[in-house]
C-alpha positions in Angstrom: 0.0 0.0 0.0 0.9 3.7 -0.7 1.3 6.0 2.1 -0.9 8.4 0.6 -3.6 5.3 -0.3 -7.1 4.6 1.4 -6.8 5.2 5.4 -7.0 3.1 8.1 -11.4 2.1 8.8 -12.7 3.0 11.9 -11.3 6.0 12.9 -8.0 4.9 13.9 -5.2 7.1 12.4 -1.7 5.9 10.5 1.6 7.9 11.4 4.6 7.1 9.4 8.4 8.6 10.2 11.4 7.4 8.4 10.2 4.1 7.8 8.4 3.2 10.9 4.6 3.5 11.0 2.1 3.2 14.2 -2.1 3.2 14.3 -3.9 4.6 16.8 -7.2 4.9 17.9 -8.9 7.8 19.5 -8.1 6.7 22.7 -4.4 7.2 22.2 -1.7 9.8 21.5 0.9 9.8 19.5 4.2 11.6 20.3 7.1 12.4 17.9 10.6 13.5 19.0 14.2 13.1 19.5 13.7 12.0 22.8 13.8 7.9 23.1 10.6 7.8 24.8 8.1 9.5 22.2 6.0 7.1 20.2 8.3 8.0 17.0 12.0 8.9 17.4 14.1 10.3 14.8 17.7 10.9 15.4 17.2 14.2 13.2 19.4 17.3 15.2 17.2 19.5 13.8 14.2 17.8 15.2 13.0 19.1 19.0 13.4 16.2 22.0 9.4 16.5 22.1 8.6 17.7 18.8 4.5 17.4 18.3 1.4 15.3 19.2 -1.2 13.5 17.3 -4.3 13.6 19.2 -7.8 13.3 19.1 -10.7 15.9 19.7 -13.5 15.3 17.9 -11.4 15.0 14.7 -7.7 14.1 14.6 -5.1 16.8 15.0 -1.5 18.2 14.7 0.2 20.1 17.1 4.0 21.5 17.2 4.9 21.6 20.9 9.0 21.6 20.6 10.8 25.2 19.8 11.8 23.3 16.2 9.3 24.7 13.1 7.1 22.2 10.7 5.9 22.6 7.6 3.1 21.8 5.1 3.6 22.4 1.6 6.8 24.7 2.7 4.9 26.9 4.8 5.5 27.0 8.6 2.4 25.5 11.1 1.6 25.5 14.3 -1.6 23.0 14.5 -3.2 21.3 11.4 -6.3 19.7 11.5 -6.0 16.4 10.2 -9.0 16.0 7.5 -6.7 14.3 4.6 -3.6 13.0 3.9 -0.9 15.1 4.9 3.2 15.5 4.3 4.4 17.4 7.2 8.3 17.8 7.2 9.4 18.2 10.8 12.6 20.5 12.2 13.8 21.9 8.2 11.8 21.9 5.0 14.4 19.5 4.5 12.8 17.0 7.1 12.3 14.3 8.2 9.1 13.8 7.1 5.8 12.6 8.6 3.4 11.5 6.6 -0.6 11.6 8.2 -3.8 9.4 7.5 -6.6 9.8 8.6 -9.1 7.3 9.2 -11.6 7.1 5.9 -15.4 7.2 6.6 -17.2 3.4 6.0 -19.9 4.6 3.2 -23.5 3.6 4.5 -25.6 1.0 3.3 -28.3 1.9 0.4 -31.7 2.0 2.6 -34.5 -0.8 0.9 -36.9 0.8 -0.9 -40.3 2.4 0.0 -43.4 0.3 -1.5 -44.6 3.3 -3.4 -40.9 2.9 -5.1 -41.5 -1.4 -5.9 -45.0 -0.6 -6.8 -43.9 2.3 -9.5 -41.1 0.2 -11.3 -38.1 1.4 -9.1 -34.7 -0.4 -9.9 -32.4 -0.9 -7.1 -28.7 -0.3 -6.7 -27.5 -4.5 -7.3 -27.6 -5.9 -3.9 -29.9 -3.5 -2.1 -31.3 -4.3 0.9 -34.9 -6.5 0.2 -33.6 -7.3 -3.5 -31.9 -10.4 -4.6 -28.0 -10.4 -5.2 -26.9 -8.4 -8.7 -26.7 -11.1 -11.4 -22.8 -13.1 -12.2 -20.4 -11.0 -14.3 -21.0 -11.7 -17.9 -24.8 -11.7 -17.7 -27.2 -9.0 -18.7 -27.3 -6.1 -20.6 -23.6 -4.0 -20.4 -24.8 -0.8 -19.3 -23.4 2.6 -22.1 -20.0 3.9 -21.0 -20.0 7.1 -19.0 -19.2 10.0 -21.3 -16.0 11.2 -21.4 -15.4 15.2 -20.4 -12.6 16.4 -22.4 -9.7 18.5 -20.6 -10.4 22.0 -20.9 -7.1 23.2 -19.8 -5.6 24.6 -16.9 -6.6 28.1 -15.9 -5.1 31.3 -15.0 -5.1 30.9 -11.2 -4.6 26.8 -11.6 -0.7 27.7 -13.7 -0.2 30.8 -10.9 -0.6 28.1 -8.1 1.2 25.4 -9.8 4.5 28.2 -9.8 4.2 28.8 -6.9 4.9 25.0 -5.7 7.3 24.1 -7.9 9.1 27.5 -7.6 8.7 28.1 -4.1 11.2 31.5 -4.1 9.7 33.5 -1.5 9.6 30.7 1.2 13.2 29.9 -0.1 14.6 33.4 0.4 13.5 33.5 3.9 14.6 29.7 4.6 16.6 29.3 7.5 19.1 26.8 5.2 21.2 30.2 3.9 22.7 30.7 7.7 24.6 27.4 6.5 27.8 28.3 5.8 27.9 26.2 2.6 25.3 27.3 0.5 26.9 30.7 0.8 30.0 29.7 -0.3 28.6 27.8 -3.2 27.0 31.3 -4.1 30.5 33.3 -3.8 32.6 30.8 -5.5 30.5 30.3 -8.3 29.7 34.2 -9.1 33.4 34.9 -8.7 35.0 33.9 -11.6 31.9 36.3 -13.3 32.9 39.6 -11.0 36.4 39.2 -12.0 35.9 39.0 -15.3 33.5 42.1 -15.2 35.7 44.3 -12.7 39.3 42.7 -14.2 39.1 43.3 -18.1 39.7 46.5 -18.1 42.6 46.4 -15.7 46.3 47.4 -17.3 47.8 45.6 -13.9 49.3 42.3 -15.0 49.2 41.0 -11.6 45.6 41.8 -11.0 44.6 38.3 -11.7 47.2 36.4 -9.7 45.9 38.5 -6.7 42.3 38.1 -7.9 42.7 33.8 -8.1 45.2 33.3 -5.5 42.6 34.8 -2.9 40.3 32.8 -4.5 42.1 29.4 -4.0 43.6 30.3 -0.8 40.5 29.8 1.2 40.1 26.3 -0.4 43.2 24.8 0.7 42.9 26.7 4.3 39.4 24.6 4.4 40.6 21.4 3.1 43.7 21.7 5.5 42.4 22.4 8.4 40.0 18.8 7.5 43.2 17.1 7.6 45.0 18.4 10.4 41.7 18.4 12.5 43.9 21.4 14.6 40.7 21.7 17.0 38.6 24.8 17.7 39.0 27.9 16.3 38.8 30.6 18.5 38.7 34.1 18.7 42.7 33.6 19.7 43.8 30.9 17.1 41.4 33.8 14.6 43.6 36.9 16.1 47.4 34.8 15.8 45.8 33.5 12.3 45.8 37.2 11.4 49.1 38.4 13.3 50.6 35.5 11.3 49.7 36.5 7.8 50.6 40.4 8.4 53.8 39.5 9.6 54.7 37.3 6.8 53.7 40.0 4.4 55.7 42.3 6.2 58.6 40.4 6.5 58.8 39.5 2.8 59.2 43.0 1.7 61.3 44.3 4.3 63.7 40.6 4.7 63.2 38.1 2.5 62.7 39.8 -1.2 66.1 41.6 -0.4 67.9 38.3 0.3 66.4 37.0 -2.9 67.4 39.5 -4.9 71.0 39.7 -3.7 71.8 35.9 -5.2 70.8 36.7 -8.3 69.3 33.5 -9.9 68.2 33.7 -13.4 67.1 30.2 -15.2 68.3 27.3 -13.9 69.6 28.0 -10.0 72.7 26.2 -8.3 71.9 23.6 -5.3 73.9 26.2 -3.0 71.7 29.6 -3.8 68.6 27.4 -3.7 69.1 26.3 -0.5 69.8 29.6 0.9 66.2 31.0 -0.9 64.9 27.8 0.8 66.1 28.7 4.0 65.3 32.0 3.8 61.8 31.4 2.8 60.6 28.6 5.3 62.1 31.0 8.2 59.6 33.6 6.5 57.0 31.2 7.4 58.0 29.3 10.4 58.9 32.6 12.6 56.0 34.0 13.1 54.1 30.5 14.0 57.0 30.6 16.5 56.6 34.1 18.0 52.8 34.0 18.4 53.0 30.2 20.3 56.0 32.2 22.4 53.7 35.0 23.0 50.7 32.9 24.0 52.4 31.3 26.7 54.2 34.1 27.8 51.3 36.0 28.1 48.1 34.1 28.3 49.8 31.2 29.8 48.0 29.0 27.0 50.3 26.7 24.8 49.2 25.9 21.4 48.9 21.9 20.4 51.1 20.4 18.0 47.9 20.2 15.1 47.3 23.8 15.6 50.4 25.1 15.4 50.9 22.9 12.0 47.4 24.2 10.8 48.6 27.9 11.8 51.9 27.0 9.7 49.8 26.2 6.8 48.2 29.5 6.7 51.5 31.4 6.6 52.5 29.4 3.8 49.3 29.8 1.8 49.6 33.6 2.6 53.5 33.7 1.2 52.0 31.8 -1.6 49.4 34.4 -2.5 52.3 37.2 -2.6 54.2 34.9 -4.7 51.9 33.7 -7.4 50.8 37.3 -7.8 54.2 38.6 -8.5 54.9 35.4 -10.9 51.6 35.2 -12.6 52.6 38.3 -14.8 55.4 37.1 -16.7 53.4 34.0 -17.3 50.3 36.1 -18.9 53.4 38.0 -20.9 54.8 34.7 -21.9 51.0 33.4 -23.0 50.7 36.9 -24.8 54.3 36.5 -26.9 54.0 33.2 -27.0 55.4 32.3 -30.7 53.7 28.5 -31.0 51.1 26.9 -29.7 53.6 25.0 -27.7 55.1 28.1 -26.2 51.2 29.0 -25.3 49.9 25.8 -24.0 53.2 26.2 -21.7 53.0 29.4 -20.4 49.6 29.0 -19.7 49.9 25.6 -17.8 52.8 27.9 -15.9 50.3 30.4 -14.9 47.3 27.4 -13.8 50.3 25.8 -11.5 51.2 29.2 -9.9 47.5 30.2 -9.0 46.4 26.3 -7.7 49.8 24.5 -6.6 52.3 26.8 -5.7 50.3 28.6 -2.4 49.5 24.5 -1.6 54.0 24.0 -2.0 54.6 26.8 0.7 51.5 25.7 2.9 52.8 21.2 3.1 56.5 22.9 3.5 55.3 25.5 6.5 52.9 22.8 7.8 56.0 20.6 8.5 57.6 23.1 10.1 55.0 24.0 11.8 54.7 20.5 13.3 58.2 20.9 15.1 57.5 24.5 16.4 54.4 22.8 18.0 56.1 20.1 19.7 59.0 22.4 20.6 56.6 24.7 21.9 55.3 21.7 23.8 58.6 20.2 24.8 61.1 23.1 25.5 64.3 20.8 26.7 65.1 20.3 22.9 63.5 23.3 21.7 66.3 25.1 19.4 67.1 21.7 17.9 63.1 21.2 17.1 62.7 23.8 15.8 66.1 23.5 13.3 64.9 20.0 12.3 61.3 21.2 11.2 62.4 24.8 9.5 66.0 22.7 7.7 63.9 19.4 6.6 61.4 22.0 5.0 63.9 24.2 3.5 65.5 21.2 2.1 62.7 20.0 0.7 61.8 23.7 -0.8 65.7 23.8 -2.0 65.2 20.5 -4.1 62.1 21.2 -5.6 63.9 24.9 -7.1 67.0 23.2 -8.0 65.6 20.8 -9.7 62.8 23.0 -11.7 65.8 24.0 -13.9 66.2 20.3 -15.3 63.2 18.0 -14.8 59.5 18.3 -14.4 59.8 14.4 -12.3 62.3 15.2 -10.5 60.2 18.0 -9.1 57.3 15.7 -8.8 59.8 13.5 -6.4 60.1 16.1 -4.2 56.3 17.3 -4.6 55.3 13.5 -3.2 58.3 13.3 -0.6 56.3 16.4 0.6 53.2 15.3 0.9 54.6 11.7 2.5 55.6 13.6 5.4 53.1 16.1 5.8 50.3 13.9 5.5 51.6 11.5 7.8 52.0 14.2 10.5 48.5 14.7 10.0 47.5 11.2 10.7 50.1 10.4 13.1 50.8 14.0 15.2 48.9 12.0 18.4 51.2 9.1 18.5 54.3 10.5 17.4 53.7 12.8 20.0 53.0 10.4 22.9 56.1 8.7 22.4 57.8 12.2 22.6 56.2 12.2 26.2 57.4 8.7 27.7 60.9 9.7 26.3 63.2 11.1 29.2 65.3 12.8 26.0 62.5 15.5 25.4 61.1 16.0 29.5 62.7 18.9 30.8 63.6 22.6 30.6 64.9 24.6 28.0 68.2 26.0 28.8 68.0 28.3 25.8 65.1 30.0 26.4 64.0 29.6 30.1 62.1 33.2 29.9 59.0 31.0 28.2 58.9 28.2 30.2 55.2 26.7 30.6 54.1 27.9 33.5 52.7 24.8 34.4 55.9 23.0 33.7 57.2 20.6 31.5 54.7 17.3 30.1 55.3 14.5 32.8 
C-alpha cells in the first residue's frame, strides 16, 4: 500500500516517520521527537526532544509543541487539522518527514426501498437491501459507457498556483538553510569567476589576476587543510594569531626576505647552493611568526598551542606567502602566454600560470605545515626546543631547495620532491597524536629549556 492510499477504517489514524509506521485509535496519543521515549523517534538534530502530538478531539489533530518549526507544503504550522492525507516535514523543509492518514469514513448501506418505489417500477442499486444479489459477471445487458469530459485546460489561477509550488522563491529566500555556511560559499565561489571577469578586463595591472585567483584558492586549501590536520577549535585567539601571522609574513617579505632574494641573483636554472639559501630563507619567513605567536601565548596568556594547531597555523603562513608569490609570478606567465610564438610556447605558459595560481600557495602551505609541526612540539617540549625547531624549519627548506633546484632540469624530479612532501606532511596529519605520545614517555625531550628559560610553561614541562 501507498502511504498516501485509502486510510486506516474506523477512525484509527496511521503515522509514518522514516520508515516506521504506528495506528492509533482515539483513545491514544501519539508523540514524535528526539527523545527515546516518544511514540516516533528520529535521530534528526534539527528535530526538537518533544517535537508534536497527534491527538484526538473530535477529529484528529496536529500540534507543534517543541521550539523546532514544521511545515506543510513549505509553509511554517503550528496546528493542522488532520481531515486528509498530509506530508508534514518536521525540524527543516528538509525533514524528516511525517506523513498523516486519517481514518476514511465506512460509506452507509443503500436503505431498501419504499413500497410506493416497488409498486412504480423502481430499480435498485445490485444488492440492495430486500432485492436479490446483482446477477454473475457476464450476464445482462452492459450498461453505455460514461461520457468522457474532455480536458479544458488549466486556468489562470490553476498555472499561478502550480509556480508557486514548484518555484517556491519567497519561502526559499526566507529559509533558515542560507545561515549554512555552505550554501553561501557555493553562491561566492561560483559568481566569482563572473565579478572578475566584469571588474578585471579592463585592468592594465598584469598582476591583478594572480591576486584576484590566488585569494580565490587560498581559502580552499585553508578549508581542506584544516579537515586534515583536525587542529581543533577555532577561537577568537587561534582567529587573532591567524591574522598576526599573515601580516607579519607579508611584512617580512618585503622588508627581509625579497632583499635576500634578490642579492643571489638567480636567473634560469639555480645552483643547489643559492637554492638552499632561498629555501632557507623562505621557510624561516614562514616558520617565525608560527614561532613568536605560540612564544607570546604562553608568555602571556599562559595557553600553549597543540602540536595540530600550530601545524594548521603554519599552513596559513604558507598559503599567505604563496598568495604574494603567485601574484608577483603570474605576470610574466600572462606576458609569456601573450608572446608566445607557438602553440607549444602557449599551451606552456599557460599551464605555468594554472600551477602558480592552484599548486604553488599549496607548495609553501605542506613545507610551513611541516615546520609547523616541530614549532608545535618544541613549543610543547622546551628541553630540545632550538634543535626542534632546526629539524622542522632545515627538513622543509630542504625539501623547498630540491624542488627549485631541480625545476631547472626536470618536471619528475620536481614531482619526487612534490610527493616526498606530501609523505611527510600527511603523515603528521594522521600520526601527530602518537608520534607525539612517544615524545612524552621519552626522558630525551622531559625537561627545561636551557635556551630559552624566559617562556617556560608555566605549568611546567609534560610529565
Amino acid at each position: 500500500m501507498g502511504i498516501f492510499e485509502a486510510g486506516p477504517p474506523g477512525g484509527a489514524l496511521r503515522v509514518t516517520l522514516e520508515g516506521t509506521v504506528v495506528t492509533v485509535t482515539p483513545s491514544q496519543t501519539v508523540r514524535i521527537g528526539r527523545a527515546p521515549d516518544n511514540d516516533l523517534v528520529t535521530n534528526a538534530p534539527t528535530v526538537s526532544r518533544q517535537h508534536a502530538v497527534l491527538r484526538w478531539g473530535g477529529g484528529w489533530e496536529f500540534e507543534n509543541v517543541g521550539s523546532a518549526p514544521t511545515f506543510l507544503n513549505g509553509q511554517q504550522v503550528t496546528r493542522v487539522i488532520v481531515d486528509r492525507p498530509l506530508g508534514l516535514t518536521i525540524g527543516s523543509r528538509e525533514g524528516p518527514a511525517v506523513h498523516v492518514e486519517p481514518p476514511v469514513p465506512a460509506a452507509a448501506p443503500p436503505a431498501p426501498p419504499t413500497a410506493a418505489q416497488q409498486a412504480g417500477g423502481y430499480q435498485p442499486p445490485p444488492g440492495a437491501a430486500g432485492y436479490p444479489p446483482p446477477p454473475a459477471a457476464g450476464w445482462g445487458p452492459v450498461p453505455p459507457s460514461a461520457p468522457v469530459t474532455p480536458d479544458d485546460g488549466l486556468t489562470g489561477d490553476d498555472m499561478a498556483t502550480a509556480l508557486r509550488i514548484l518555484f517556491p522563491i519567497q519561502s526559499w529566500l526566507h529559509d533558515a538553510g542560507w545561515r549554512q555556511g555552505l550554501r553561501g560559499l557555493v553562491i561566492v565561489y561560483a559568481l566569482l569567476p563572473l565579478i572578475f571577469l566584469a571588474l578585471l578586463s579592463s585592468s592594465n595591472d598584469l598582476s591583478a589576476p594572480g591576486w584576484a585567483y590566488s585569494l580565490y584558492v587560498a581559502p580552499l586549501w585553508a578549508m581542506g587543510f584544516w579537515w586534515l590536520i583536525r587542529p581543533g577549535r577555532i577561537g577568537k585567539q587561534e582567529i587573532q594569531a591567524g591574522a598576526g601571522i599573515a601580516v607579519w609574513t607579508l611584512a617580512w617579505m618585503q622588508i627581509v626576505t625579497i632583499n635576500i632574494n634578490d642579492s643571489l641573483h638567480p636567473s634560469g636554472s639555480i645552483g643547489f647552493l643559492p637554492a638552499l639559501v632561498i629555501g632557507v630563507n623562505e621557510e624561516i619567513t614562514k616558520a617565525l611568526p608560527v614561532l613568536l605567536a605560540g612564544l607570546l601565548l604562553l608568555k602571556y596568556r599562559s595557553v600553549k598551542l597543540g602540536v595540530r594547531m600550530s601545524m594548521f597555523l603554519g599552513t596559513i603562513a604558507g598559503l599567505t606567502f604563496g598568495v604574494y608569490e603567485q601574484a608577483f609570478y603570474t605576470s610574466n606567465d600572462i606576458i609569456g602566454i601573450n608572446q608566445a610564438q607557438s602553440a607549444n610556447q602557449a599551451v606552456n605558459a599557460a599551464l605555468a600560470f594554472a600551477e602558480r595560481i592552484f599548486v604553488d600557495g599549496f607548495e609553501h602551505a605542506v613545507w610551513a605545515g611541516i615546520a609547523g609541526f616541530f614549532i608545535g612540539m618544541a613549543l610543547n617540549y622546551p628541553r630540545r626546543r632550538i634543535q626542534l625547531i632546526a629539524l622542522g624549519v632545515g627538513t622543509a627548506a630542504l625539501l623547498h631547495a630540491l624542488n627549485d633546484f631541480f625545476a631547472g632540469s626536470s618536471i619528475w624530479l620536481v614531482i619526487l620532491v612534490q610527493a616526498a612532501s606530501l609523505l611527510l606532511f600527511l603523515g603528521y596529519t594522521m600520526s601527530a597524536a602518537s608520534i607525539e605520545q612517544r615524545v612524552r614517555e621519552t626522558p630525551l625531550f622531559r625537561g627545561d629549556s636551557l635556551i630559552l628559560p624566559a617562556y617556560q610553561d608555566p605549568a611546567g614541562p609534560p610529565s
